[in-house]
Each structure stands twice: as structure tokens, then as C-alpha cells.
N, C-alpha and C positions, 0 to 999 in steps of 0.2 A: 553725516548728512542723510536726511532720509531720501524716500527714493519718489517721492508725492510732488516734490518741488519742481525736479526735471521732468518729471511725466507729464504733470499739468502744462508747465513752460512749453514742452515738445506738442501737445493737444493744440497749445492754443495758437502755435507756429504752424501746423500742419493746416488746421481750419482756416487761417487766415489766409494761407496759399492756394487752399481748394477753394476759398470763396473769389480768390484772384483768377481764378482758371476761369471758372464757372462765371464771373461778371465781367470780366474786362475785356475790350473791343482790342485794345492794340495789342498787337503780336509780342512786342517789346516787354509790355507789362505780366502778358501770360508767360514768357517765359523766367520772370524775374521771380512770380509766382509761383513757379516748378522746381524753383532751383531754392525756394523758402520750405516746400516740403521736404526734400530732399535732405537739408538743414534739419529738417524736423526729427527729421528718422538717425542724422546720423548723434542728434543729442541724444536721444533714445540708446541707442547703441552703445556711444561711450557710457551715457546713466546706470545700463543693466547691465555692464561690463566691471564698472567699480564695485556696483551693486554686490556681483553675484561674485568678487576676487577669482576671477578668472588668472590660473597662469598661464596660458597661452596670448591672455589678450586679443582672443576672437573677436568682441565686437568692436577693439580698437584700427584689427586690419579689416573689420569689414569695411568700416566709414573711412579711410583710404580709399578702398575702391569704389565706394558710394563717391567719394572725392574727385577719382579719378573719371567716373562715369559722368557727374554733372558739368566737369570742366570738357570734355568729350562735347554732351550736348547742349550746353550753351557755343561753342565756340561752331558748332553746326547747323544749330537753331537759328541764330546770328548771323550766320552766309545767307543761309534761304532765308531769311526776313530780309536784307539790306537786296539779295538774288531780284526778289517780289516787288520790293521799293522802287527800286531801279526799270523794272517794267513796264508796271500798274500805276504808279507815282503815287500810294498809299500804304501804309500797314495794320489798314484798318479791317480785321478780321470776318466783321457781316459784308464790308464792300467786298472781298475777293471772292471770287467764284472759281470752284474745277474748270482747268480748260475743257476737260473732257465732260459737260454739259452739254446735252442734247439742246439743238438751236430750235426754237419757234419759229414756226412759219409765219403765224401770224402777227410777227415783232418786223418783218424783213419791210424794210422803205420802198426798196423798189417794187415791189408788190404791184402791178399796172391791172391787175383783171379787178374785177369789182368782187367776185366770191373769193379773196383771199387765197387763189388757188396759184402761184408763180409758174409763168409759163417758163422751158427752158429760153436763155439767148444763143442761138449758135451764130460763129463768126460767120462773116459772107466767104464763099466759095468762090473760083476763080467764073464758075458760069453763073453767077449773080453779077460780078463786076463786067463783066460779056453783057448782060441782061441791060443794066445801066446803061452802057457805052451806047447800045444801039437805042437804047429811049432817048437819049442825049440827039445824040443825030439824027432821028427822025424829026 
């Protein structure tokens, strides 16, 4: 068998994956995407391992651990995506944001001054509630 049929087969498994990365919005689908590269590489592997009659069978323990890695990070991938779901009630990759996103000032609701400047609230102090009592009774 020559070696053009796997190489090409492994090409067109790899690009399909990176255009899965690269286009798709749900987390689920990107990762299904990573895990077709991954695929792609380990056809590669075993293709120039028959290829090249290796007796140690190098590229056949590589993709073992190529194996061993993707079932790794899907089954990791998979916690934090259903983690995120569970939180956000979406897995839709443009909707989630870093928590750690500096906040706009100018997005805040309670916003009360008119130049979008938020004043602090402080709670009332026992000599405000003093203050009150005696406006009360006069």
C-alpha cells in the first residue's frame, strides 16, 4: 500500500478538525473537533510506522499515548463544559465570558448620578439611626 492514501486521508481529517475549532460555537463540538485531529495524527503515525518497517514499533506506542492523552482530555474537557453548563445555563463559546473581565462602569443599573460617575452606598451608622429617631419625634 502506498503511503499517499493515509497521508492524504490523515490531511483531510486534520483540516476538517481545525475548521471544527476554528468555526464552531459549542464547546461540545470543539472538543469533538480536537479529539478528530488528534485522530489525524495518530493515522499518520501508525501510516509511517508500517511505512518506514520499524522494529520497535515507535509510531505504534506513540499513538497509544496520543490515545492515552485524548481520552485524558476529553474526559476533562467534558467536566468543565457540563462545570460551565451547570452555572451559565449555556455552552455556547462567544456567550461565556472570563469571570476575571474588568467590569464597566458605565453598564452598572444603579448608576443614580447623571455623569455616569457611581457614588459609593455606605450602610447607615448607629448616629444616623440617632439622627432619624430624633427627626421622628420632633
Amino acid at each position: 500500500m502506498h503511503l499517499v492514501y493515509p497521508a492524504v486521508l490523515s490531511a483531510l481529517l486534520f483540516c476538517t478538525g481545525l475548521y471544527g475549532v476554528l468555526a464552531r460555537r459549542n464547546a461540545i463540538l470543539v472538543l469533538m473537533s480536537v479529539e478528530l485531529m488528534l485522530n489525524a495524527v495518530n493515522l499518520n503515525l501508525v501510516a509511517f510506522d508500517v511505512w518506514l518497517r520499524d522494529a520497535l514499533h515507535s509510531g505504534q506506542a506513540l499513538t497509544l499515548f496520543t490515545i492515552a492523552i485524548a481520552a485524558a482530555e476529553i474526559g476533562i474537557g467534558l467536566a468543565i463544559v457540563l462545570a460551565v453548563h451547570r452555572n451559565r445555563g449555556t455552552a455556547d463559546i462567544d456567550k461565556l465570558r472570563d469571570s476575571a473581565e474588568p467590569h464597566d462602569p458605565s453598564d452598572d443599573p444603579s448608576d443614580d448620578r447623571a455623569d455616569g460617575i457611581a457614588t459609593p452606598h455606605t450602610p447607615p451608622g448607629p448616629e444616623d439611626k440617632a439622627d432619624k429617631k430624633a427627626e421622628a419625634t420632633a
